[in-house]
VEXLUMGU-91606 format. One record per residue (C-alpha): residue in three letters; x, y, z. Coordinates in pm, whole numbers, plus 32768, in hexadecimal, padded with zeros to 4 digits. Layout:
N
AlaXYZ...
//
This chain:
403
UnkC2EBC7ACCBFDUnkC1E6C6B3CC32UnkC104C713CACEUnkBFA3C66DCADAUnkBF17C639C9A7UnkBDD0C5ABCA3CUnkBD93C69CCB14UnkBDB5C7BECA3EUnkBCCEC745C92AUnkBBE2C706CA72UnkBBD2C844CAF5UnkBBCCC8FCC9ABUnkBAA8C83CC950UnkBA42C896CAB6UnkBA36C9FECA77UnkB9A1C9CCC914UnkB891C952C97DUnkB83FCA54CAC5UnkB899CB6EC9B3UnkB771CAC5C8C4UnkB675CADDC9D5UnkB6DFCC10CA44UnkB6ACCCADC8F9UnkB574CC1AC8CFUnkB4E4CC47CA11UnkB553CDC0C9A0UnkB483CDB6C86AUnkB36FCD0BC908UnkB374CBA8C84FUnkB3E6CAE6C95EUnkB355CAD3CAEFUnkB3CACB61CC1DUnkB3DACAC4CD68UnkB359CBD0CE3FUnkB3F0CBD9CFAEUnkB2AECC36D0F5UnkB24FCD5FD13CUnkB339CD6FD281UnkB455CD18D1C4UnkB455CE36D0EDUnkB3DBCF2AD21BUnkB551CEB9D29CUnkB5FFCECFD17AUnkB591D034D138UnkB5BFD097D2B9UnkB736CFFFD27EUnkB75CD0EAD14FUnkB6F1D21ED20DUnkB7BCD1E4D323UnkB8F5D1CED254UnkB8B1D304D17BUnkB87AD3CED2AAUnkB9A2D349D371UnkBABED3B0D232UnkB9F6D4E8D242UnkB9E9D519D3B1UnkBB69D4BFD394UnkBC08D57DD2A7UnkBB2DD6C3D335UnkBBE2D683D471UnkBD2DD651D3FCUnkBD23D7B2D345UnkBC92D838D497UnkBDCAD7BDD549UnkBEAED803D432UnkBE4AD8FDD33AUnkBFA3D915D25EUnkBF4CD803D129UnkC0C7D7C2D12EUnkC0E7D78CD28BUnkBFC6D675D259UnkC063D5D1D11DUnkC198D5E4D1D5UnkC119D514D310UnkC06CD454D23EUnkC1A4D3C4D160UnkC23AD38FD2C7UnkC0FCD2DBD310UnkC11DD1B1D1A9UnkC2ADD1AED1FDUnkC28CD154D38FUnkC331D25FD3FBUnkC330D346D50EUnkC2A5D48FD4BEUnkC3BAD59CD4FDUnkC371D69CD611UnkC2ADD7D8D57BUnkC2E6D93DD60BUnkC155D9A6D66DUnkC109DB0AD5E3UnkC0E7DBB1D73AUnkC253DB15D79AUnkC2CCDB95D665UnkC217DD02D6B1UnkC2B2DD0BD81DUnkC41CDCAED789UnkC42DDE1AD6B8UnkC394DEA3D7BCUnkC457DE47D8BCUnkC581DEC1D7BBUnkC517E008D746UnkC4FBE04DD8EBUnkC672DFEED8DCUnkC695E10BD7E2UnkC5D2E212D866UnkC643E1D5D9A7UnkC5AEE0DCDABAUnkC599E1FBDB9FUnkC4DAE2E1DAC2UnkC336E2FFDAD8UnkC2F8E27BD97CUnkC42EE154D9E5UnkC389E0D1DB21UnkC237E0E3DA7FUnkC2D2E005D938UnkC352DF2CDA49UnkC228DF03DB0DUnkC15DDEABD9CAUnkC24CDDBCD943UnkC24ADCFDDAA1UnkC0DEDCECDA4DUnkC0E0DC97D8E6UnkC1D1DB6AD94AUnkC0E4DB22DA4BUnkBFC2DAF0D94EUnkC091DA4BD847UnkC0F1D937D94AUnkBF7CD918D9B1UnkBF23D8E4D826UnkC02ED7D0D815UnkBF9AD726D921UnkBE42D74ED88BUnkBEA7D6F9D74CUnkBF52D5BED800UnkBE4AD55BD89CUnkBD41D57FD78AUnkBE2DD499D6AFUnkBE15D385D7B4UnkBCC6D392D825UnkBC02D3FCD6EBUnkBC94D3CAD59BUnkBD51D298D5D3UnkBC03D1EDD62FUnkBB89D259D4F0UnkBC82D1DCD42BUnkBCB1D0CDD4C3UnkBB32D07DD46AUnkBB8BD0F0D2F0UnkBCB8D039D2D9UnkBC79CF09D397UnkBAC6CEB2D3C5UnkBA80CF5ED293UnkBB71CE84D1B8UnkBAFDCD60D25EUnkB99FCDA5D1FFUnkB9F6CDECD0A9UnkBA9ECCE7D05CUnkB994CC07D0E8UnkB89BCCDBD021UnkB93BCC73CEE0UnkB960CB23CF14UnkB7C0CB06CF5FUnkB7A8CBAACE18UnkB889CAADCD64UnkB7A4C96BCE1FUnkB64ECA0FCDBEUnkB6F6CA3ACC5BUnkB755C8CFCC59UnkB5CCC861CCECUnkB51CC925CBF5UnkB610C899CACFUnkB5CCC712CB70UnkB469C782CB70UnkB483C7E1CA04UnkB534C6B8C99BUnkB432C5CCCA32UnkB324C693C992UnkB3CCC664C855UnkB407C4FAC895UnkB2BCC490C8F3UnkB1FBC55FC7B9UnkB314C46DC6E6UnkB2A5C33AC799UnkB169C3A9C76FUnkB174C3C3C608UnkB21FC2A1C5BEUnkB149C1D9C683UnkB00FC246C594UnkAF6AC136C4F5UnkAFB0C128C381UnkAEE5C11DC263UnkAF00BFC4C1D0UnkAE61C035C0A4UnkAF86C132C047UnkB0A3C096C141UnkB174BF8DC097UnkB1BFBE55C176UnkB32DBEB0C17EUnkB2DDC00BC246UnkB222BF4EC361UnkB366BEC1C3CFUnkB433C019C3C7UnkB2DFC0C8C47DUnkB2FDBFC7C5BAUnkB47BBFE1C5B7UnkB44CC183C5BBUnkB35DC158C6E3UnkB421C076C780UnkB551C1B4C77DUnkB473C2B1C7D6UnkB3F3C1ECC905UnkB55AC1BAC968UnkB5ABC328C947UnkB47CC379CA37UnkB4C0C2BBCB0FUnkB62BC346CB08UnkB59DC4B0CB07UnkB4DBC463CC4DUnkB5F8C3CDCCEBUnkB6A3C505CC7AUnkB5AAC60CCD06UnkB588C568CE60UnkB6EDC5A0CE9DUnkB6F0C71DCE23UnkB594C761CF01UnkB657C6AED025UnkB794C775CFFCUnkB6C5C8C4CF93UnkB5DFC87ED0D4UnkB72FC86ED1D6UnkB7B3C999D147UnkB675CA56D14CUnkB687C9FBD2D9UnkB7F9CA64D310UnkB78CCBB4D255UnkB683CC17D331UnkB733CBA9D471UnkB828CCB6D3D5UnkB71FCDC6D373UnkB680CDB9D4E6UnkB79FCDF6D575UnkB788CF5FD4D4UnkB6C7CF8ED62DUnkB7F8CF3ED700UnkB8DED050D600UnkB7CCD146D660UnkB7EAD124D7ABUnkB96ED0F7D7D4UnkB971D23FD6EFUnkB862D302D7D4UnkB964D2D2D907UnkBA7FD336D829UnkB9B0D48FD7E9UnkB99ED4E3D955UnkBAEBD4CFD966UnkBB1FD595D826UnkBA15D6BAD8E4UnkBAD5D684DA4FUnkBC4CD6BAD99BUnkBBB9D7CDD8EEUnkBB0BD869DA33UnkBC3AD861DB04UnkBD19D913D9D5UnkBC38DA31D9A5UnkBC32DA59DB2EUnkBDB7DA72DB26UnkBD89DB5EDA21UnkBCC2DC30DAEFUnkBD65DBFADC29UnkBEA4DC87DBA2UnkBDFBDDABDAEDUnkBD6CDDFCDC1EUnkBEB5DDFDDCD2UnkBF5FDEAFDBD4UnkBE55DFCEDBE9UnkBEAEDFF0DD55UnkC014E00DDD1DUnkC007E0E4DBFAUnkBF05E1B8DCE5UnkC021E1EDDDFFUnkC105E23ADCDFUnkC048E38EDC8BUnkC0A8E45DDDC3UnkC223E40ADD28UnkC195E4AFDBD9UnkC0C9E5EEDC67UnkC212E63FDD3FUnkC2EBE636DC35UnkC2FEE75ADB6CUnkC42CE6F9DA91UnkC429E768D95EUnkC42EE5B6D8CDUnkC2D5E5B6D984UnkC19EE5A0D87DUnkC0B7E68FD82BUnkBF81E66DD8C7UnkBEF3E5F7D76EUnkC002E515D744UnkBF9CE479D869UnkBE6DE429D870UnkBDE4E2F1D812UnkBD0FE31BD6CCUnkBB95E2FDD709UnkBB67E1CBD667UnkBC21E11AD731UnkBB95E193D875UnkBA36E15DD7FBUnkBA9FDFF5D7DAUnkBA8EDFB5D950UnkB934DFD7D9BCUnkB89ADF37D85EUnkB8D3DE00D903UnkB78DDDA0D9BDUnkB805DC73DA45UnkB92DDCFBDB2CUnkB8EBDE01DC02UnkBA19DEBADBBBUnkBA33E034DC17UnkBABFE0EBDB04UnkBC19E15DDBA7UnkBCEBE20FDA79UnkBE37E1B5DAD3UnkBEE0E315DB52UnkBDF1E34CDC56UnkBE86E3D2DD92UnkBD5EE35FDE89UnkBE2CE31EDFC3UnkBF05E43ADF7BUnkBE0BE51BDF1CUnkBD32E4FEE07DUnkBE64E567E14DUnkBE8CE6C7E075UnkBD5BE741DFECUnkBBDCE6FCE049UnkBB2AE7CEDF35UnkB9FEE7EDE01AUnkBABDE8FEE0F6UnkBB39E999DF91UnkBA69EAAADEB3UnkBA65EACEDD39UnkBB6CEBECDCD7UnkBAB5ED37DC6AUnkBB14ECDADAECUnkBB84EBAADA1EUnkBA60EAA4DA85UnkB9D7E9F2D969UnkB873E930D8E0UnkB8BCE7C7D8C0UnkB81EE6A3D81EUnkB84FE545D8BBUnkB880E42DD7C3UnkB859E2FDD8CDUnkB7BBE2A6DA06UnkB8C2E2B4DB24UnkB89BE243DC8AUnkB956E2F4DD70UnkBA57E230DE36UnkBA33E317DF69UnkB9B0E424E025UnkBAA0E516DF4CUnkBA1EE4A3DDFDUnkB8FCE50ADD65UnkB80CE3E5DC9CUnkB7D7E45CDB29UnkB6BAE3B5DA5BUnkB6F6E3CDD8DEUnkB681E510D810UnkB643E5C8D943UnkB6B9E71ED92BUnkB7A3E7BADA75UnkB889E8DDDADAUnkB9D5E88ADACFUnkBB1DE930DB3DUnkBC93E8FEDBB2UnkBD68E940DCAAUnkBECDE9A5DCF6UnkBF97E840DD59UnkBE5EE779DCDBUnkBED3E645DC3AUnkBEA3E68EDACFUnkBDBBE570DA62UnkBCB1E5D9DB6DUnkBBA8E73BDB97UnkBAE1E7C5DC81UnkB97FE771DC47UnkB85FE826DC95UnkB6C0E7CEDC72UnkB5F6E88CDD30UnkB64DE862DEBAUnkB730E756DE56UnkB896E752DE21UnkB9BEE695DDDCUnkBB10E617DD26UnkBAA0E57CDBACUnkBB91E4D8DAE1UnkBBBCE59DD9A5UnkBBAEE473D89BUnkBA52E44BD90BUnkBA06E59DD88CUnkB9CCE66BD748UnkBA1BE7C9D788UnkB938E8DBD6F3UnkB9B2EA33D73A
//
């Protein structure tokens, strides 16, 4: 191993010295060369941009991937080059007992076609997150680490090495300082009075040294402002190009907003076909009066969940609870040619606003109060309503009944 003596008593001295006049600078006994105005606008528009990008980024990675030891995971495959294994999405995982306890019930049963029909869906939306999650990963947080791992780096590193050169000009400035209050000293005219003839020869040879070390300090100092002046260039060429991050970031976020846009459609898409399905399914359940058929309670979907369909003001989605026999129900009872029973009708108080899907439903608004009643062969999850002249079918999870 090639050991340099020289060089290492060189650069320790180096970094002596830039630690003196750091600590000093800290405790105010030594000067500072101050960078413009512009300079330090960049530098703190560089900082900002990278604490918001690791930010922005590791937000969006537990978005995409919420399980912390999925993410360590990927990220170990990440340091090691590897490939990241294939991971089972939670809807694909969701479909697969599905689509098994169908296999157990029985694939021909209600409550087996309708654990089918949902799995088929839940693999549907766990392949449309993969892509999603695919495509976010390419288009969006590689940029962004890219930037952090590669630009960033650069930049720092470039940083640092201004701050060394401005610690080496203000320590040449401080030397030369030094030097030329020594010359200046020495070069005082002595008192001839007090100064014995001996000392005049030892006060020229002293100015004679301290002129030499000036001039050796100047030399000094033009080389560090030259070398701290390039790098202050190549640093700002490096801080303006912040601008170009923002901008190649900026198109990565419309892709991020355009992956994201066309997943959630999926989503809904499917949801939407899965309604319809489930809703051509329920003339299957009202006919089948086995005894492994649910109770009517049983089901019904819970409130909650069907109140979760029209809170969402940006898709006009009508509020179809799955189990309702609309095309069914047309062809074998129009409760317009039907009147209430003599006994058993009963006060009702609708929880949420319901638009009717056709000229057999009736529209509910919330905390209205109606007449309700049933039906023999009426599909379970749906009641006759009545207010005033109007009538028409209601689906019961829509409604609190009174008496």
């Amino acid at each position: 191993m090639d050991f340099n003596v020289k060089k290492l008593a060189s650069d320790a001295g180096v970094f002596f010295s830039r630690a003196m006049q750091f600590t000093e600078e800290k405790l105010g006994q030594a000067e500072k060369t101050e960078l413009d105005a512009h300079f330090e606008n960049l530098m703190a528009r560089a900082d900002c941009t990278k604490n918001w990008t690791e930010k922005i980024l590791r937000q969006t990675e537990v978005l995409l991937q919420p399980n912390l030891s999925a993410r360590v995971e990927e990220f170990l495959y990440e340091k090691l080059d590897r490939k990241v294994p294939s991971r089972v999405t939670n809807g694909e995982l969701l479909a697969q007992y599905m689509t098994e306890a169908a296999n157990d019930f029985g694939p021909g049963t209600p409550y087996g076609k309708t654990l089918i029909k949902v799995g088929e869906t839940q693999r549907r939306l766990g392949a449309a997150e993969r892509d999603f999650i695919q495509s976010a990963s390419i288009n969006f947080l590689t940029p962004l680490r890219n930037f952090l791992e590669g630009d960033w780096r650069t930049i720092s590193k470039e940083r640092r090495t201004l701050q060394n050169c401005r610690l080496d000009l203000d320590a040449c400035k401080a030397r030369l300082k030094k030097a030329k209050a020594a010359e200046a000293k020495a070069a005082a005219v002595p008192d001839f009075q007090e100064t014995r003839p001996r000392n005049y020869v030892l006060s020229a040879s002293a100015s004679a040294l301290w002129s030499d070390e000036v001039e050796k300090a100047e030399h000094e100092l033009r080389l560090t402002q030259t070398e701290f002046d390039r790098q202050a260039e190549v640093t700002r060429l490096l801080l303006e190009g912040i601008s170009s991050t923002h901008v190649n970031h900026l198109r990565c976020l419309h892709e991020f907003v355009e992956s994201q846009t066309n997943y959630y459609a999926q989503c809904y898409q499917y949801m939407l076909d899965l309604q319809k399905q489930l809703g051509r399914f329920s003339g299957t359940f009202v006919g089948n009066a086995e005894s492994t058929s649910p109770p009517a309670a049983a089901a019904s979907p819970p409130a909650g969940a069907a109140a979760t369909l029209p809170a969402v003001p940006t898709i006009p989605v009508v509020p179809t609870i799955v189990g309702v026999p609309s095309a069914v129900a047309e062809g074998v009872l129009n409760p317009n040619e039907v009147k209430p029973p003599a006994s058993g009708t009963r006060k009702a108080r609708v929880l949420y606003d319901y638009e009717a899907a056709d000229s057999t439903e009736l529209a509910l608004l919330a905390d209205e109060m109606i007449t309700v009643y049933s039906l023999p062969g009426m599909d379970p999850d749906w009641l006759i309503g009545e207010r005033g002249n109007q009538k028409g079918k209601v689906p019961v999870t829509y409604l609190e009944l009174l008496s």
